[in-house]
N, C-alpha and C positions, 0 to 999 in steps of 0.2 A: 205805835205812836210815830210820827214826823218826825224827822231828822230831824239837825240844826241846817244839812244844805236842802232840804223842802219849805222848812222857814225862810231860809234867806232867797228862795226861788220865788215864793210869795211874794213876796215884798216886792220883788224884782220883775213881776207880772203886772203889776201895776205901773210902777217907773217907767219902763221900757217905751210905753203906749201912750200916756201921760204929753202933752205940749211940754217944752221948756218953761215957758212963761207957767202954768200952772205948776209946776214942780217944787219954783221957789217960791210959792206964796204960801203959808201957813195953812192953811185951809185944807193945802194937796197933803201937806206931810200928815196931818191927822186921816187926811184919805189914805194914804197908803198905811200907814200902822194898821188901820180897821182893815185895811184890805189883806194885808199878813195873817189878820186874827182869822178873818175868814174861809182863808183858802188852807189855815189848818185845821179849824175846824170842820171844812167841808173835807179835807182828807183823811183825819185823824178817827183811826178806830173808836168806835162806840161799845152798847155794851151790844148791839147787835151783830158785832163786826163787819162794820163798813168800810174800812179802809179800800181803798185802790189796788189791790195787789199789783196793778202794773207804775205802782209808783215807785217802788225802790227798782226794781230794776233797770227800768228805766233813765232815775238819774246814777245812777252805780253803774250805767254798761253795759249789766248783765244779758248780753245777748241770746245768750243759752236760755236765759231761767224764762226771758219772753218768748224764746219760742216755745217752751215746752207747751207755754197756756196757749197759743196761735195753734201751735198741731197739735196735739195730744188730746184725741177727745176726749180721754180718762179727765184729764183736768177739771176742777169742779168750775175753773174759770174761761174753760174752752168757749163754750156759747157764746156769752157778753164781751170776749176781747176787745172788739173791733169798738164792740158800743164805749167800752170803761177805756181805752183808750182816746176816743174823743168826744169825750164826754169835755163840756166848757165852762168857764167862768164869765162872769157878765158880760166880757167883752170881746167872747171869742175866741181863749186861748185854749187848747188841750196840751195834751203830755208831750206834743211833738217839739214845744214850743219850751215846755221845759227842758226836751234833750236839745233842742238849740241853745241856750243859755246856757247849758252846761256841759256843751263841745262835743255832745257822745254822738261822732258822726257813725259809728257802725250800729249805734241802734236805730239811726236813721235810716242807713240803707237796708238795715234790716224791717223794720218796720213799712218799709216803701212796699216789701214782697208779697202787702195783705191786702192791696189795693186802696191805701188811703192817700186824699186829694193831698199832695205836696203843696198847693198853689192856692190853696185856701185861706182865706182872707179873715182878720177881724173887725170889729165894728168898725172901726179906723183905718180900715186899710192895711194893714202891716199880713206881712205872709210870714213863711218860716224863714227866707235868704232877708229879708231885715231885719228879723231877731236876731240873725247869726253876724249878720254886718253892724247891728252895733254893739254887739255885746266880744265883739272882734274875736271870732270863732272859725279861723282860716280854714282849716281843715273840713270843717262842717258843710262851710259856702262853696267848699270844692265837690263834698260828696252830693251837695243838691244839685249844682249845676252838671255836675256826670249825671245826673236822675233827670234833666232837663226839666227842671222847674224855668217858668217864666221870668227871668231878669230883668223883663220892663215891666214887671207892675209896679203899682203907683200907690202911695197908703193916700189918706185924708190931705197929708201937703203936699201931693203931688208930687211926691220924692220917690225914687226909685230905690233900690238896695245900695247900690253906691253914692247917692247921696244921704244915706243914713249911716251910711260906714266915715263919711267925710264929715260928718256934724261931730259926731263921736269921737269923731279925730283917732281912725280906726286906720292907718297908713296902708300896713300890708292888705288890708281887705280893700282899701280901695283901690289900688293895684289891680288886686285879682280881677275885681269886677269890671275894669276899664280894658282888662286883655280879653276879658269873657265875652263884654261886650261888642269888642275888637271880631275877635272869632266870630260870634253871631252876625255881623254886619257880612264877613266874607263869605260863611254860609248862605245867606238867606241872597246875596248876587248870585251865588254859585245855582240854589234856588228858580232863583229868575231867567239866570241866563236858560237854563234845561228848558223852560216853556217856551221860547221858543222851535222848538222840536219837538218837544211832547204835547202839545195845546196849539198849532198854525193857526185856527182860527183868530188867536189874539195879536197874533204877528202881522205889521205891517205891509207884507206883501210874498213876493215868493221868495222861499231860500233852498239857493241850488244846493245839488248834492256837495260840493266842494266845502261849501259853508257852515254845512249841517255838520260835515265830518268837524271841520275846526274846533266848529263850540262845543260838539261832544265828548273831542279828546283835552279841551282846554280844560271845560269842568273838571273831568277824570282824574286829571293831573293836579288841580286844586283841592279834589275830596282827599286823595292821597294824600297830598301834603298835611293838610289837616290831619290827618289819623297817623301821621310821621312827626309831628311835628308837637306834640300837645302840648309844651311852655314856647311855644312861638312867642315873638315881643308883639309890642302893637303895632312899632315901624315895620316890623316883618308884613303882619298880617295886612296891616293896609298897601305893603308893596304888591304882596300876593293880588290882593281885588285887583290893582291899579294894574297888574298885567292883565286880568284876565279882561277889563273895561277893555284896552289896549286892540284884544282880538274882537271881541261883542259888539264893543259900538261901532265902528265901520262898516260892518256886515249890517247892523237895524239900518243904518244911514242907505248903506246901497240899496236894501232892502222897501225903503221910504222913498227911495228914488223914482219917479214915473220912467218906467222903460220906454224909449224911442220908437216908434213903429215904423218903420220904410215904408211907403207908399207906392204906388205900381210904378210910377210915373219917374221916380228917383233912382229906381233899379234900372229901366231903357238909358 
């Protein structure tokens, strides 16, 4: 049989995904009761026994007991893991979505090791990083974004993970997601900058060797920081970029520059 916390994860499978505006209308609340009924009935052993075996472990933690069934081909539930693992309810959610809801970020990274999509969307848009930002699940949003999941996607409002954490009135997750963000912005310069060296053809024009050394060693020196540095602030991280602009843009500028040509006539 279901727990009482697979009851109350039900229920909460529906809310989460749910509009505001529908939530307090009467209409939604008889939705979500029928929606409880059903996702224990759709989990709750029969007399065929059907239950999910990766359902308690899963919200329990049991990191051990999931992987026996993931490696153990003795396992009667070795074959199906990956499928009875994401297996979904009407609107897209599997078990991953249950251990977001209920903070168990080591079954997450453990579950990351079988090859399932972290970044996967439901009908509405929501992923696993904004089941975790609003159900304010700190630890969780940290272990996906170490799993580098996508922090810009967008559900059905257009809202990102930190702004599902800020509806929710989820503080410390929106924090996080504003430094995550922060990070991702100096990455993806640091990114940019490397093409022009690794990809000339998209570059502006020529870049002497002197140049090339600069933005080689500047990146190097920003990846470092980064991997030194992992609760950096977001004034930190954006000092970081705004030096490394500092040495980059000058060099695209000179680089944009029409070089002068002397003419025979200017050398006599």
């Amino acid at each position: 049989m279901v727990t009482a916390e697979a009851w109350a994860l039900g229920e909460v499978f529906l809310e989460l995904m749910e509009p505001e505006e529908a939530l307090e209308s009467e209409s939604s609340e008889k939705s979500l009761f029928s929606s409880r009924h059903d996702y224990e009935e759709s989990q709750e052993a029969d007399e065929t026994g059907t239950e999910n075996p990766l359902l308690q472990p899963t919200l329990t933690g049991d990191v051990e007991g999931l992987q026996k069934i993931f490696e153990d081909p003795e396992n009667p539930h070795h074959e199906n893991a990956v499928q009875l693992l994401l297996e979904e309810d009407i609107v897209g959610r599997n078990l991953l979505y249950a251990a977001c809801m209920a903070g168990k970020s080591d079954v997450i990274r453990a579950l990351a090791k079988y090859g399932v999509n972290l970044n996967e969307k439901t009908a509405r848009g929501y992923t696993l990083l904004h089941c975790a930002a609003a159900w304010g699940r700190l630890e969780t949003l940290k272990a996906l974004v170490e799993l580098d999941v996508d922090i810009e996607a967008l559900n059905f409002r257009g809202e990102k993970a930190r702004d599902v954490a800020a509806r929710y009135s989820q503080a410390e997750c929106v924090h996080f997601l504003d430094r995550a963000d922060a990070r991702l912005i100096l990455k993806k310069f640091i990114t940019k900058s490397s093409l022009i060296i690794t990809d000339p053809e998209k570059t502006p024009g020529k870049l002497f060797k002197e140049d090339k050394n600069a933005i080689l060693n500047a990146c190097r020196m920003k990846n470092e920081w980064l991997e030194s540095h992992p609760e950096a602030s977001i004034s930190e991280l954006f000092v970081q970029k705004q030096q490394l602009e500092d040495i980059v843009s000058p060099i695209i500028a000179k680089m944009s520059t029409p070089r002068q040509v002397k003419s025979a006539r200017s050398v006599i």
